[in-house]
Each structure stands twice: as structure tokens, then as C-alpha cells.
Z-matrix of the N, CA and C atoms (Angstrom, degrees):
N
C 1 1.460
C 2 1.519 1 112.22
N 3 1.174 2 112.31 1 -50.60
C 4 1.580 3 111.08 2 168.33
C 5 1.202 4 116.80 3 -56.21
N 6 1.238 5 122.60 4 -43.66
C 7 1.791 6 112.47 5 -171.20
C 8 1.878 7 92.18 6 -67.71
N 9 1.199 8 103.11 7 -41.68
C 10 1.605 9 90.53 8 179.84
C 11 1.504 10 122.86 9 -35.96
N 12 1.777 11 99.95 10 -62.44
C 13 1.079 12 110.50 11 -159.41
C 14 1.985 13 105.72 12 -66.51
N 15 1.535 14 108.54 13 -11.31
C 16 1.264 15 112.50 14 175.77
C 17 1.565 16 121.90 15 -59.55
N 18 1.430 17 103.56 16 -49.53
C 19 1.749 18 128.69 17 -163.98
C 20 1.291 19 84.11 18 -89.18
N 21 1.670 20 151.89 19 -42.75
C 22 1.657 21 122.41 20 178.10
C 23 1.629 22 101.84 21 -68.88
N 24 1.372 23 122.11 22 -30.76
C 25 1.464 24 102.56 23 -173.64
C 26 1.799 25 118.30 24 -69.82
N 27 1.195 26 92.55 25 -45.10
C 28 1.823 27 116.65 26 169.14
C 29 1.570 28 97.92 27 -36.11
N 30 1.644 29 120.39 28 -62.54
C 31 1.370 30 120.62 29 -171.66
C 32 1.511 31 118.71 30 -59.40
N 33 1.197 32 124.99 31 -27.39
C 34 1.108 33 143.35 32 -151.69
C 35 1.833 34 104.54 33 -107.74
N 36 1.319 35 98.44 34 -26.49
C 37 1.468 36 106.48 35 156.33
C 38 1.435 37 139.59 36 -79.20
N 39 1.317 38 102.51 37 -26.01
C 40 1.399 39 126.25 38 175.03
C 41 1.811 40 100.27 39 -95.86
N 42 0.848 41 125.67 40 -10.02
C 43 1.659 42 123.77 41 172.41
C 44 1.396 43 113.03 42 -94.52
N 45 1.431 44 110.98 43 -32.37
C 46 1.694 45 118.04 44 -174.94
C 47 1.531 46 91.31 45 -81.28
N 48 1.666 47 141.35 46 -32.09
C 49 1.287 48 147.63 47 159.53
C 50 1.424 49 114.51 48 -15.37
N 51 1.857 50 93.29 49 -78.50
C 52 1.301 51 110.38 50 -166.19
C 53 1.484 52 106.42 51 -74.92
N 54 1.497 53 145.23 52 -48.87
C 55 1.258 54 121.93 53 145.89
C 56 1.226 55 142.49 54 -11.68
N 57 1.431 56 120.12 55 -61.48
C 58 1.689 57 140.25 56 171.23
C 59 1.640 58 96.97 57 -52.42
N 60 1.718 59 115.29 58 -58.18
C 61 1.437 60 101.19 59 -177.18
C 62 1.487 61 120.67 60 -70.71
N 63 1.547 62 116.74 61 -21.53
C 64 1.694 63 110.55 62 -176.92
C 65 1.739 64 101.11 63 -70.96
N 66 1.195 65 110.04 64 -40.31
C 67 1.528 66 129.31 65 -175.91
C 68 1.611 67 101.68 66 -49.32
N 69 1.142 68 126.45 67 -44.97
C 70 1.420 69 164.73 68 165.41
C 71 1.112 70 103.76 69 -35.71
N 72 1.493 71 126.38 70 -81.39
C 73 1.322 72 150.81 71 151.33
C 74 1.586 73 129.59 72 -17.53
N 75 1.236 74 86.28 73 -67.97
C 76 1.788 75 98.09 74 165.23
C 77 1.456 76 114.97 75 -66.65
N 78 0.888 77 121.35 76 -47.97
C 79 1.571 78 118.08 77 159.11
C 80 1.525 79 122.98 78 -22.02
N 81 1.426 80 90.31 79 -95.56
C 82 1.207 81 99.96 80 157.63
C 83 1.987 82 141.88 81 -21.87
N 84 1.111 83 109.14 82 -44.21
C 85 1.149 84 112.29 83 -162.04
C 86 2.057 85 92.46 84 -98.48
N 87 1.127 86 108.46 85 -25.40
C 88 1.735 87 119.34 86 -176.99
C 89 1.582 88 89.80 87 -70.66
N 90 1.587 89 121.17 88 -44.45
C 91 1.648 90 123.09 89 -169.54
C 92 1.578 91 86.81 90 -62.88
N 93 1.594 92 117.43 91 -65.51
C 94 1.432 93 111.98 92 -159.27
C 95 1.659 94 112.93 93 -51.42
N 96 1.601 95 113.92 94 -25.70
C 97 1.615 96 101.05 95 -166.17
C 98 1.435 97 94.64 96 -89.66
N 99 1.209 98 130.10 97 -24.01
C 100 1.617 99 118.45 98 170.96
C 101 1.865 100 119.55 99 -83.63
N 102 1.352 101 97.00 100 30.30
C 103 1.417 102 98.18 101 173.08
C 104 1.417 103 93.46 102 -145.86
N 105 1.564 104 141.81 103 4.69
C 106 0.981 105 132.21 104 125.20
C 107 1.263 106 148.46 105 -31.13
N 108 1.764 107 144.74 106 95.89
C 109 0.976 108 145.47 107 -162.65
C 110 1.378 109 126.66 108 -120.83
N 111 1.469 110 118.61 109 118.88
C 112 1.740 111 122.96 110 -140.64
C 113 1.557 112 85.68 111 -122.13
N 114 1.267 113 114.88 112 157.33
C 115 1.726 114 126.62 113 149.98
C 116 1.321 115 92.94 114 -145.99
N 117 1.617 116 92.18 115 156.78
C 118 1.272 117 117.65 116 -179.49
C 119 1.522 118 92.44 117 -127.10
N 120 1.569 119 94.50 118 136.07
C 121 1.451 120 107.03 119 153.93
C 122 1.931 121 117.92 120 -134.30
N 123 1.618 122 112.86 121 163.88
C 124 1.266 123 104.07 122 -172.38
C 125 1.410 124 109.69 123 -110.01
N 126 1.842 125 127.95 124 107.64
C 127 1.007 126 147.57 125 -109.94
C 128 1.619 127 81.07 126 -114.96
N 129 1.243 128 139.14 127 -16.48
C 130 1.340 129 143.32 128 -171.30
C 131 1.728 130 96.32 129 -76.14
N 132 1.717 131 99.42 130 -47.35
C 133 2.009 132 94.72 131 174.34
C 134 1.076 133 85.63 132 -83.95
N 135 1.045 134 167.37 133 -59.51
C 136 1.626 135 134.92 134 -123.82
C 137 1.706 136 103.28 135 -72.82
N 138 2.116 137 113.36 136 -18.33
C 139 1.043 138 102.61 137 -160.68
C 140 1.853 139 100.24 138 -93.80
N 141 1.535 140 82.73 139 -21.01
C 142 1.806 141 83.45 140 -179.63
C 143 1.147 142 118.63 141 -73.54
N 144 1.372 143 124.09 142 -39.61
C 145 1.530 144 123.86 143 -169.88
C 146 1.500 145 112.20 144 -86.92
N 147 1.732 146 119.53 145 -0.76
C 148 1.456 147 125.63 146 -168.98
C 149 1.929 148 92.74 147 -67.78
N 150 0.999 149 96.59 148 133.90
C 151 1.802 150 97.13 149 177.47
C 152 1.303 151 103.03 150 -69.81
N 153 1.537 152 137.11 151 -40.79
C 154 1.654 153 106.19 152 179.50
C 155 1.203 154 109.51 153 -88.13
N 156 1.582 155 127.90 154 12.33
C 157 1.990 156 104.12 155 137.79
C 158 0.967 157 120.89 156 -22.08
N 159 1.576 158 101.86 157 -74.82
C 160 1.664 159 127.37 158 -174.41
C 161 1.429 160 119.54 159 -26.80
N 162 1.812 161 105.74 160 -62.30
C 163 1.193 162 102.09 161 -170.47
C 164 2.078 163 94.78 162 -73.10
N 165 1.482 164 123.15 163 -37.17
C 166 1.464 165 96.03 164 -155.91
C 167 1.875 166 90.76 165 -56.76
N 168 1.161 167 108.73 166 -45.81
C 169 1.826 168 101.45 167 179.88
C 170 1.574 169 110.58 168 -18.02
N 171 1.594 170 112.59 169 -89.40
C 172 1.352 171 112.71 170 155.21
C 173 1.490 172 131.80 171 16.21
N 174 1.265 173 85.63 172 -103.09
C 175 1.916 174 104.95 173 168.03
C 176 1.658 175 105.58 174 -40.38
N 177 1.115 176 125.92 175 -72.14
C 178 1.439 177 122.22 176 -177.37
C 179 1.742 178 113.91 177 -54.99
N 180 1.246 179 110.62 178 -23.26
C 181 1.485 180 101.28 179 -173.72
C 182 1.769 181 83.78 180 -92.22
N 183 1.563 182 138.41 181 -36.76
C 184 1.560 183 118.60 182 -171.93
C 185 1.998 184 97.16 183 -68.85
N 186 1.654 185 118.65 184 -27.75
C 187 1.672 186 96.09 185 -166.67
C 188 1.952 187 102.38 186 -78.19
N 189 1.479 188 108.77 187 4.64
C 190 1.568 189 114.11 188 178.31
C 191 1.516 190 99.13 189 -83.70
N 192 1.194 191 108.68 190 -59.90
C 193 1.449 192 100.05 191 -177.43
C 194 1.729 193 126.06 192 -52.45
N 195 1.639 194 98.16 193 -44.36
C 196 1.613 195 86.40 194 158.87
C 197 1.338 196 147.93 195 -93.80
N 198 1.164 197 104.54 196 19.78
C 199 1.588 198 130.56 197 152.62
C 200 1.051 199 107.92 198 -64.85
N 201 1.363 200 122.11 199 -58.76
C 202 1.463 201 146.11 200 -157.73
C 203 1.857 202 103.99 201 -67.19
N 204 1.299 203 102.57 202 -77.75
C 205 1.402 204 96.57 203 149.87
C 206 1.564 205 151.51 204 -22.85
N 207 1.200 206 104.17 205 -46.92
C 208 1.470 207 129.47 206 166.69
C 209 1.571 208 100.77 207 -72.98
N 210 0.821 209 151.75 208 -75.89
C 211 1.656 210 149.98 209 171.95
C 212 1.290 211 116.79 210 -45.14
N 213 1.773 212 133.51 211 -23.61
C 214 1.015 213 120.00 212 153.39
C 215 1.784 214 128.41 213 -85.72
N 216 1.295 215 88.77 214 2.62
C 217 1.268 216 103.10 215 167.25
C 218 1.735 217 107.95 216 -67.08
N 219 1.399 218 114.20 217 -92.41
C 220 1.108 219 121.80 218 137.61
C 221 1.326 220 131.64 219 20.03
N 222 1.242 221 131.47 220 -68.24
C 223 1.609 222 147.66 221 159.48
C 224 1.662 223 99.72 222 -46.20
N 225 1.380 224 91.57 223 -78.35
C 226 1.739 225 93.29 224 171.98
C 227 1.054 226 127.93 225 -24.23
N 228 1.301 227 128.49 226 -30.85
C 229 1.766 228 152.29 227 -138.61
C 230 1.828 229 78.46 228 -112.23
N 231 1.116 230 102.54 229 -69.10
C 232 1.335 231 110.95 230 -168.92
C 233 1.662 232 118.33 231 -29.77
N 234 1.525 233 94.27 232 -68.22
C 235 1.353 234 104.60 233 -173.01
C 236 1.566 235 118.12 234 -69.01
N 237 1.234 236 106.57 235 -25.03
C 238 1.708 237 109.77 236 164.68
C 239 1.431 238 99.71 237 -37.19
N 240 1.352 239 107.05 238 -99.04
C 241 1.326 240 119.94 239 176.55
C 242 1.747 241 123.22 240 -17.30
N 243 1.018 242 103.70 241 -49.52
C 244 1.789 243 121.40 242 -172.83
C 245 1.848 244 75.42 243 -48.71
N 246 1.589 245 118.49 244 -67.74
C 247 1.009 246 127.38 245 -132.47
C 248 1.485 247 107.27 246 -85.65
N 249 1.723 248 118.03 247 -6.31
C 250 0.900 249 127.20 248 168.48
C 251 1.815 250 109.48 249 -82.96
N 252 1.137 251 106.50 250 -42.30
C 253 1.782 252 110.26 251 -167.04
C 254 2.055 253 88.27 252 -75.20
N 255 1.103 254 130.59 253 -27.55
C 256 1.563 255 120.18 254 -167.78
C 257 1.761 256 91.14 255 -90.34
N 258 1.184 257 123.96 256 -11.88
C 259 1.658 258 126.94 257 -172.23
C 260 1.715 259 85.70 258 -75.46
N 261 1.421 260 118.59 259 -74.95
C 262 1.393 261 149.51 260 -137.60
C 263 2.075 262 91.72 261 -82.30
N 264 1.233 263 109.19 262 -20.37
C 265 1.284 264 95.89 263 174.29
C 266 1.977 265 123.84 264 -98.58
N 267 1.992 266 97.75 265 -34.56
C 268 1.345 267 89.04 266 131.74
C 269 1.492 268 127.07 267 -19.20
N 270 1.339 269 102.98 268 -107.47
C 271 1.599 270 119.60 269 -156.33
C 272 2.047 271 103.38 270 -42.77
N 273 1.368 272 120.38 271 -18.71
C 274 1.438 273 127.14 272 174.20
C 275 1.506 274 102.76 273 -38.09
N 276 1.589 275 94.64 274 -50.22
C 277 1.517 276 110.09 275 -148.64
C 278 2.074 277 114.36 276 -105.04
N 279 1.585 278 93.94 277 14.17
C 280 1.471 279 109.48 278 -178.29
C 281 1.563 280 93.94 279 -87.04
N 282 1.855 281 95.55 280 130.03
C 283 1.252 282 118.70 281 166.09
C 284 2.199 283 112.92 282 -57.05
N 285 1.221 284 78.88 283 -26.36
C 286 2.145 285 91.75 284 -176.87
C 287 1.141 286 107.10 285 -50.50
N 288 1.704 287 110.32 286 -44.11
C 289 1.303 288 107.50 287 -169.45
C 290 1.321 289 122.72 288 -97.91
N 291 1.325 290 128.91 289 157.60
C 292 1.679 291 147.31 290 -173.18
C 293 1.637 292 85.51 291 -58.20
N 294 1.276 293 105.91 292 147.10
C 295 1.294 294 143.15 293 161.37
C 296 1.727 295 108.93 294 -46.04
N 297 1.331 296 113.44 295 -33.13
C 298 1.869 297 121.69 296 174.00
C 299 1.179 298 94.99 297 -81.70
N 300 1.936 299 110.72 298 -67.05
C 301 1.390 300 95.38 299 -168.59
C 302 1.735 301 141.43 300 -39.99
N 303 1.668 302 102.03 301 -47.86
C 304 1.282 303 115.92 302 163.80
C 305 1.712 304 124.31 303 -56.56
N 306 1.471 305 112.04 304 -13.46
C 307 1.215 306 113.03 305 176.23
C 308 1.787 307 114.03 306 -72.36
N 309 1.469 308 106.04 307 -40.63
C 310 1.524 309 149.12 308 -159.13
C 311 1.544 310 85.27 309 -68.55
N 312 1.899 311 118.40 310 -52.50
C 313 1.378 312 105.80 311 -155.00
C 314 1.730 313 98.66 312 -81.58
N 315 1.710 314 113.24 313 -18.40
C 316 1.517 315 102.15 314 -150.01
C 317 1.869 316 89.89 315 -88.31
N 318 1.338 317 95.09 316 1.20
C 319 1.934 318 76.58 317 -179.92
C 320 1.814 319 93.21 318 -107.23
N 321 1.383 320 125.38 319 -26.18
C 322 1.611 321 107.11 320 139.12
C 323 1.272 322 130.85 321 -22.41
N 324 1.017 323 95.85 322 -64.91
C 325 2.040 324 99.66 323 176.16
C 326 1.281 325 117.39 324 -59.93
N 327 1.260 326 105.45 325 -65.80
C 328 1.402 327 110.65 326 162.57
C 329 1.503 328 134.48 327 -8.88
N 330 1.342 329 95.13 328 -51.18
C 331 1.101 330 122.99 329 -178.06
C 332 1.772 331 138.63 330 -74.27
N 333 1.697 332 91.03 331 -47.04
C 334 1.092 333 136.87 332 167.93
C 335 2.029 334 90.91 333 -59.20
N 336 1.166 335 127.56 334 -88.15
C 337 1.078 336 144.86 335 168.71
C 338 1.803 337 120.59 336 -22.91
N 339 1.292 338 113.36 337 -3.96
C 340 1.326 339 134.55 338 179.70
C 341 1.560 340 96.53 339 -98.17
N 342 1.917 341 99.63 340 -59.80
C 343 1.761 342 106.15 341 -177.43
C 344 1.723 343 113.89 342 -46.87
N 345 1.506 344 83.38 343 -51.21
C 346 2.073 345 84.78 344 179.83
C 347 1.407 346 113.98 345 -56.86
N 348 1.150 347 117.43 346 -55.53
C 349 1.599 348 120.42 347 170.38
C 350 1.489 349 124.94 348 -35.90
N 351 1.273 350 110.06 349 -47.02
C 352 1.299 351 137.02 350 171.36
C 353 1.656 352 114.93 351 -47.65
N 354 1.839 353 102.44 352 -52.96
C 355 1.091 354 120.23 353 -133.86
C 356 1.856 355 77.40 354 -92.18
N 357 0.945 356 136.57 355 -26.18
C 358 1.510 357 141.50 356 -159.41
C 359 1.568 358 76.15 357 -90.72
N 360 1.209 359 139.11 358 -95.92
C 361 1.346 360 133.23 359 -157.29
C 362 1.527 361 108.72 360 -32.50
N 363 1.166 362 147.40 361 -48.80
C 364 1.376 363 143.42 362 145.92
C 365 1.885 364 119.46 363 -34.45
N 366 1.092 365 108.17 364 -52.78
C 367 1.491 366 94.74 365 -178.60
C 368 1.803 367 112.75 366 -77.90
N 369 1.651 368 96.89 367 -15.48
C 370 1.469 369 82.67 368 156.20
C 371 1.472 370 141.94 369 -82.40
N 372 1.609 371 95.81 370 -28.24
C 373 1.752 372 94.96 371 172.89
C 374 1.589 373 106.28 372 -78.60
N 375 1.216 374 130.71 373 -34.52
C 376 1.769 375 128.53 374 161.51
C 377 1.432 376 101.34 375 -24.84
N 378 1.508 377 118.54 376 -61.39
C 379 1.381 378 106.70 377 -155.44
C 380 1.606 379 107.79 378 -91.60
N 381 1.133 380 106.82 379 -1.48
C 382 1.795 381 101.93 380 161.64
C 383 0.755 382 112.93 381 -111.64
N 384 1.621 383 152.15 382 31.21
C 385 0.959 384 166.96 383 175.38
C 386 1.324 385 102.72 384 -115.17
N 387 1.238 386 123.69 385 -41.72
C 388 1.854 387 136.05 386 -166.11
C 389 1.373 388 94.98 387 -95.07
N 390 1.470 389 127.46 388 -28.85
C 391 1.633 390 125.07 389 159.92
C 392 1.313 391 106.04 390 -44.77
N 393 1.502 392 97.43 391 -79.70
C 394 1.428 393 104.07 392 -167.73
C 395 1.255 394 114.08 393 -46.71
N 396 1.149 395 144.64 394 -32.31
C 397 1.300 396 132.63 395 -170.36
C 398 1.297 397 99.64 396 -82.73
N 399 1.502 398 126.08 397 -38.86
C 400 1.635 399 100.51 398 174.39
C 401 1.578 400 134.44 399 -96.82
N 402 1.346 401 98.48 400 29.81
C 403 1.574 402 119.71 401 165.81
C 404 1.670 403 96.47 402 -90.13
N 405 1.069 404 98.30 403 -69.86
C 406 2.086 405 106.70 404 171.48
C 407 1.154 406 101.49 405 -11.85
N 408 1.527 407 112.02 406 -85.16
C 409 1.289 408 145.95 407 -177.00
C 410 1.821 409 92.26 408 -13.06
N 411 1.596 410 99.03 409 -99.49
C 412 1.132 411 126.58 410 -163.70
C 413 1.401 412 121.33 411 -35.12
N 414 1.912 413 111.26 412 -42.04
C 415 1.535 414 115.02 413 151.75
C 416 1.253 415 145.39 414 -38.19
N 417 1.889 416 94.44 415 -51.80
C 418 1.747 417 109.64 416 167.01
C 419 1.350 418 92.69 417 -54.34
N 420 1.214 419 132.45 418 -81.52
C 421 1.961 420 118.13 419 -148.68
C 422 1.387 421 110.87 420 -70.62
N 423 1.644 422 105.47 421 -20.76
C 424 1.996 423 85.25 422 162.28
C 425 1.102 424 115.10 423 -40.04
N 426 1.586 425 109.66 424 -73.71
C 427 1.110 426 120.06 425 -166.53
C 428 1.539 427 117.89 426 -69.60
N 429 1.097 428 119.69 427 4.98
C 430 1.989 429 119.20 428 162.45
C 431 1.606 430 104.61 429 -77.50
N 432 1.643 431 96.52 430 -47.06
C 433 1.469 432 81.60 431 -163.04
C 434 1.576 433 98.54 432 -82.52
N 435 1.252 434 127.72 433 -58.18
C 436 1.907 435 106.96 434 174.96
C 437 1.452 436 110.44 435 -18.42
N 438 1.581 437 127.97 436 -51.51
C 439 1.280 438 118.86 437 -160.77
C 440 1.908 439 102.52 438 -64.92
N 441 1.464 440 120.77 439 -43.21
C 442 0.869 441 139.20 440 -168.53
C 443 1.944 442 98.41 441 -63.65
N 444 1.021 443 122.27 442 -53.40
C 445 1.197 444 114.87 443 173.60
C 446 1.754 445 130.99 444 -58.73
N 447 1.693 446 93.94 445 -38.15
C 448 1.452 447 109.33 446 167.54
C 449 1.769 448 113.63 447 -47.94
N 450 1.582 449 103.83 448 -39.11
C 451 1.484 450 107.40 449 -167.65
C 452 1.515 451 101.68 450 -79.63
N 453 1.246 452 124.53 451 -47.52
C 454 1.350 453 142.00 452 157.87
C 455 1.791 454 110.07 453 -16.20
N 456 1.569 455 106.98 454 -77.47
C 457 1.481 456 98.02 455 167.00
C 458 1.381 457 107.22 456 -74.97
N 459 1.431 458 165.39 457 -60.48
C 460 1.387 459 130.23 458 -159.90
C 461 1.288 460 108.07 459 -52.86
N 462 1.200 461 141.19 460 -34.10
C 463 1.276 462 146.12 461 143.10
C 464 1.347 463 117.91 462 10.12
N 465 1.242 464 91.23 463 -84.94
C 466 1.863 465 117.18 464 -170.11
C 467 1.618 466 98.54 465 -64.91
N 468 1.303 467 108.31 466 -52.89
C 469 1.729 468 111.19 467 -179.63
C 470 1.109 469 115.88 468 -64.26
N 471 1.383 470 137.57 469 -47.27
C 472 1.550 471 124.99 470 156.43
C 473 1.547 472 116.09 471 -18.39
N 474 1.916 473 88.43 472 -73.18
C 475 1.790 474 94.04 473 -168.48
C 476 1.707 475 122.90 474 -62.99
N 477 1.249 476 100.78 475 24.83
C 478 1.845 477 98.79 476 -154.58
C 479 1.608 478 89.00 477 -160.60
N 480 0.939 479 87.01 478 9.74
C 481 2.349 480 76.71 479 171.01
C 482 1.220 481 123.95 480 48.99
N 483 1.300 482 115.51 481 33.88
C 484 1.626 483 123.96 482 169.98
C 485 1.400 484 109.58 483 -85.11
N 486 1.514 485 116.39 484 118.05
C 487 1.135 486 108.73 485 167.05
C 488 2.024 487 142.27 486 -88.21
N 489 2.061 488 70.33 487 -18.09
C 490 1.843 489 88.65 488 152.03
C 491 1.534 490 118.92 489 -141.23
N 492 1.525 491 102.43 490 169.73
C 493 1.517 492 104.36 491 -174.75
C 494 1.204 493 93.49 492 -139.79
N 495 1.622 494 125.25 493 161.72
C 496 1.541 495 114.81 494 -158.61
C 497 1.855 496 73.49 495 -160.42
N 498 1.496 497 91.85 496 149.17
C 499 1.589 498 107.89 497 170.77
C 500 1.287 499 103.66 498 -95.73
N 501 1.106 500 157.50 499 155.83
C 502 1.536 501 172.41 500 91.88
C 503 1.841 502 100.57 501 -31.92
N 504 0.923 503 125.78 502 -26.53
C 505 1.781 504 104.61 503 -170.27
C 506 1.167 505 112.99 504 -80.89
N 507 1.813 506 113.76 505 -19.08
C 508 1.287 507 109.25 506 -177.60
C 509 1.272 508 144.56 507 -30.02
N 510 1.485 509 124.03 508 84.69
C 511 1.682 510 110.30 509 -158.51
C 512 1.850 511 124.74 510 -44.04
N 513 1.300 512 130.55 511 150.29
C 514 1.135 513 129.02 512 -162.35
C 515 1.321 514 115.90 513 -85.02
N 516 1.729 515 102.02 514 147.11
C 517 1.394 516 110.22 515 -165.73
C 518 1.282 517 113.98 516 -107.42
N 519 1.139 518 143.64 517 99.69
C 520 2.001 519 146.41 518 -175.48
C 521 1.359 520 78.17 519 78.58
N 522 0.934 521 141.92 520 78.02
C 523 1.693 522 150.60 521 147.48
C 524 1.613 523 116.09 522 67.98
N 525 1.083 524 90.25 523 17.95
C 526 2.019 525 94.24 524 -161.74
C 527 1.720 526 96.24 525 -114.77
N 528 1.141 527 129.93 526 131.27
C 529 1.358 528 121.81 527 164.58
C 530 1.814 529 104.92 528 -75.58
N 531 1.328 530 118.41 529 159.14
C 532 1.576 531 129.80 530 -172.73
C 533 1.205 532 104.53 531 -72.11
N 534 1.858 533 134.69 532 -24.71
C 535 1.000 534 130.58 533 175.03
C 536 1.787 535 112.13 534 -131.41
N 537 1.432 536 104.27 535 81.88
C 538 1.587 537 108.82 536 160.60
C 539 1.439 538 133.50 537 -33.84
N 540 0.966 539 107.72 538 -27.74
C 541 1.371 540 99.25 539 -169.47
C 542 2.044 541 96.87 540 -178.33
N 543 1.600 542 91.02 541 154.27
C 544 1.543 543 121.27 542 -172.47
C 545 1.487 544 137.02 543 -152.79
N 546 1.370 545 106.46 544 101.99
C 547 1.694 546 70.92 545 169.34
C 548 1.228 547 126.26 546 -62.94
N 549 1.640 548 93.34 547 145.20
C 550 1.630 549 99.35 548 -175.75
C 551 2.229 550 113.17 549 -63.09
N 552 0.882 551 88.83 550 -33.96
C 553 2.408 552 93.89 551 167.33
C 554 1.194 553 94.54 552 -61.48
N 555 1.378 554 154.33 553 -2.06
C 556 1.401 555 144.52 554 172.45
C 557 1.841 556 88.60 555 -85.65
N 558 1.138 557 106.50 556 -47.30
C 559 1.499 558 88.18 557 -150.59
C 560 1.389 559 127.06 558 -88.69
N 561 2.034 560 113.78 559 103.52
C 562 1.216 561 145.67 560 -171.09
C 563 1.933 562 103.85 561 -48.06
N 564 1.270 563 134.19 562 -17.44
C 565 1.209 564 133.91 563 -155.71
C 566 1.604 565 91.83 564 -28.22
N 567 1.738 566 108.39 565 -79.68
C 568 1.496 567 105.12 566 -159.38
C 569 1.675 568 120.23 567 -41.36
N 570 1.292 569 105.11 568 -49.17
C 571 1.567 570 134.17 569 -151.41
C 572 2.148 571 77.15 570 -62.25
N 573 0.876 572 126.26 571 -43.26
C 574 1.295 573 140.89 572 -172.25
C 575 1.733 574 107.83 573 -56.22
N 576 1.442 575 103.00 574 -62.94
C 577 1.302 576 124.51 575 -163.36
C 578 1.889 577 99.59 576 -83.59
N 579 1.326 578 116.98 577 -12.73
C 580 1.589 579 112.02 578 161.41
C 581 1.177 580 116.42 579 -73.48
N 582 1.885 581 104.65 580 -25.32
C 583 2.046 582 83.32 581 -172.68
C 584 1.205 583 91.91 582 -86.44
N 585 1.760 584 134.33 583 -41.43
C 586 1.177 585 128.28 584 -164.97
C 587 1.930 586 106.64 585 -44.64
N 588 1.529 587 109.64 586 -56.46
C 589 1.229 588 115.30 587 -179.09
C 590 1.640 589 131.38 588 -61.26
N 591 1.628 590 115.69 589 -18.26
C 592 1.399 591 119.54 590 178.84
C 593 1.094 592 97.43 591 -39.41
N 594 1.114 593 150.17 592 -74.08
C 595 1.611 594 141.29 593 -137.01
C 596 1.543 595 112.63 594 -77.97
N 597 1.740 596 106.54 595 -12.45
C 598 1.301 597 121.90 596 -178.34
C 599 1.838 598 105.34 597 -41.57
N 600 1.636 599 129.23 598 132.23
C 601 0.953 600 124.85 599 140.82
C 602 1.604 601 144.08 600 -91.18
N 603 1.272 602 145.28 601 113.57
C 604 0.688 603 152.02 602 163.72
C 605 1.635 604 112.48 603 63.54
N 606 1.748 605 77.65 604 -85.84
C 607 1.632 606 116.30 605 -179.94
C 608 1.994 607 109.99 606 -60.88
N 609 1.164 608 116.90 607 -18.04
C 610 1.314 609 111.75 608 -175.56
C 611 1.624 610 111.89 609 -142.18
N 612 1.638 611 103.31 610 31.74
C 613 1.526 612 109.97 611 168.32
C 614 1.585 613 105.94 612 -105.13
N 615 1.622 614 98.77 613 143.04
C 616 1.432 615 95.24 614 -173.00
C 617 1.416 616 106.43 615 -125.46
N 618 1.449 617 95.88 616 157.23
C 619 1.718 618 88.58 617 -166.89
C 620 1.891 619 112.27 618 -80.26
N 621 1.431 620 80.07 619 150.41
C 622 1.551 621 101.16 620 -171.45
C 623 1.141 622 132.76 621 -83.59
N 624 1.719 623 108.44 622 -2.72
C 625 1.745 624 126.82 623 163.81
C 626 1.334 625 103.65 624 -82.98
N 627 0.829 626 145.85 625 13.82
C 628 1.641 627 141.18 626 178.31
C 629 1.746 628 88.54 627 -85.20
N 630 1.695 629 104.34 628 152.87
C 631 1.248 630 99.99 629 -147.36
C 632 2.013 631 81.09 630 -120.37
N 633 1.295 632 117.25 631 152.94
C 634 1.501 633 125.50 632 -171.22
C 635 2.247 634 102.78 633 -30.08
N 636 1.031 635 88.44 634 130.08
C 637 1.755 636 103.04 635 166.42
C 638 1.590 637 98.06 636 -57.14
């Protein structure tokens, strides 16, 4: 009877244990999520209103134009030629001329007609070549300025005791956006877009009421 009454008390000690510690537990972890501190900002403005958007915009719209340029160069080039081999194949076929001469012009053309051929296979790899480089292009400074914004909010969350930050622009997944709902005092956007913008000058600060792209 005693050893009995030993091993129900023993059990009953080790059960009031694991209670006290889940009890323990929950505590704990309810303290930790109410001392948890999140902002949200919407990372779609932070990327539009960041002033060196602007300028990479800029830059990518001046390396379009001289692409652009450069290929109508090119075209130009083209049709010379076109217009030289359709000149030179004419005159092949002119009764005016001697039987040599017309021989003389049709291997001109001929010839001519190799350059144009030629000259199209070049303006086509130019212009996928001038793609590719401004797809390149455009990736590298995505990804500078995302990185630049990333540092931007750990930034702000360091100095301000956030232990999370959450995007809101995230486009939606099975019809649900990733972040339903917020208080709006969570959301750091501006406080974000001042450090990004300090260095902003004048001429290439953009205003910060413009509402998400």
C-alpha cells in the first residue's frame, strides 16, 4: 500500500510539472508576442518615390535612346545599299548598255546584294545584343536599389525597435494579398522613404504624397 501510495503521488507530481511548465510556456510566449513590434511599409512606393529610381529611369531611358539611334543609323545604312543593289541591277538589264557593260553591273548587284544580306544579319544581332544589354542593365539597378531600400528599412527598425517589417504591395496569392490587414501606426512607409531620400537633391527629389504605383 505504501509503495502504491508512493508511485500515485510521484505521478501526480510529475503531471502538476508538466502543467506548471506548459502554463509556463504559454505565458511566456503570449508576454513575447505582446512585446513584439512589426511595421509595415509599402515597398512598391518606397521603390517609386526613392529618388535614384528617377535617375536609374533616366539613364535607362538616355541608353534607349542610344540604342535607338544606333539602329536608325543602321536602317539608313541599310536602305542605301538596298538602293544601291536595286540601282545596279536596273542598269544590268538596260538595253543602253554593251553586252560587257551589263555583265560588269549584274555581278555589281550581285554583289551589292550579298552586302544587304549581310547587312540585315548584323542589324539583327545589334538589336539583340542592345536588348540584352538593357535587360542586364535594368536587373543590376533593380537589384541595387531593392538592396538599397532593404538597408533603408533595417535601418529604421534597428533605430526604432522593430523586430519585423512586412511589405503590403506584395501581389496576391489564390486571391488573398500576403498582408490582410494593418494598423495603419504600423505603417513606417514615410519614416522609410526620409532616410532613403536625405541625400535627395532638389532637382531629383520626388514628392512623397504620390500614392503606391
Amino acid at each position: 500500500m505504501q509503495e502504491e501510495r508512493e508511485v500515485r503521488l510521484k505521478k501526480r507530481f510529475r503531471c502538476a510539472c508538466s502543467i506548471t511548465l506548459m502554463l509556463a510556456a504559454m505565458t511566456l510566449r503570449g508576454w513575447a508576442q505582446e512585446r513584439v513590434r512589426i511595421g509595415v511599409v509599402n515597398g512598391a512606393t518606397l521603390l517609386k518615390l526613392y529618388h535614384k529610381t528617377q535617375l536609374a529611369d533616366a539613364h535607362m531611358e538616355e541608353q534607349v535612346a542610344e540604342f535607338t539611334g544606333e539602329r536608325d543609323a543602321l536602317l539608313a545604312e541599310h536602305r542605301r545599299l538596298k538602293r544601291e543593289f536595286e540601282t545596279l541591277r536596273a542598269e544590268s538589264m538596260s538595253k543602253a548598255l554593251s553586252e560587257a557593260a551589263r555583265e560588269k553591273k549584274k555581278e555589281q548587284a550581285e554583289e551589292r546584294l550579298l552586302e544587304v544580306m549581310e547587312f540585315q544579319g548584323r542589324i539583327r544581332d545589334t538589336a539583340m545584343n542592345r536588348r540584352r544589354q538593357l535587360e542586364e542593365e535594368g536587373r543590376r539597378m533593380q537589384r541595387r536599389l531593392m538592396d538599397e531600400i532593404r538597408e533603408a528599412v533595417r535601418t529604421y527598425a534597428r533605430s526604432n525597435g522593430l523586430q519585423m517589417v512586412l511589405d503590403n504591395s506584395i501581389p496576391p496569392i489564390g486571391g488573398f494579398e500576403a498582408l490582410l490587414y494593418s494598423e495603419p501606426a504600423w505603417d513606417v512607409t514615410t519614416n522609410v522613404l526620409a532616410i532613403l531620400n536625405a541625400q535627395a537633391t532638389p532637382t531629383n527629389r520626388v514628392s512623397e504624397k504620390a500614392g503606391p504605383p
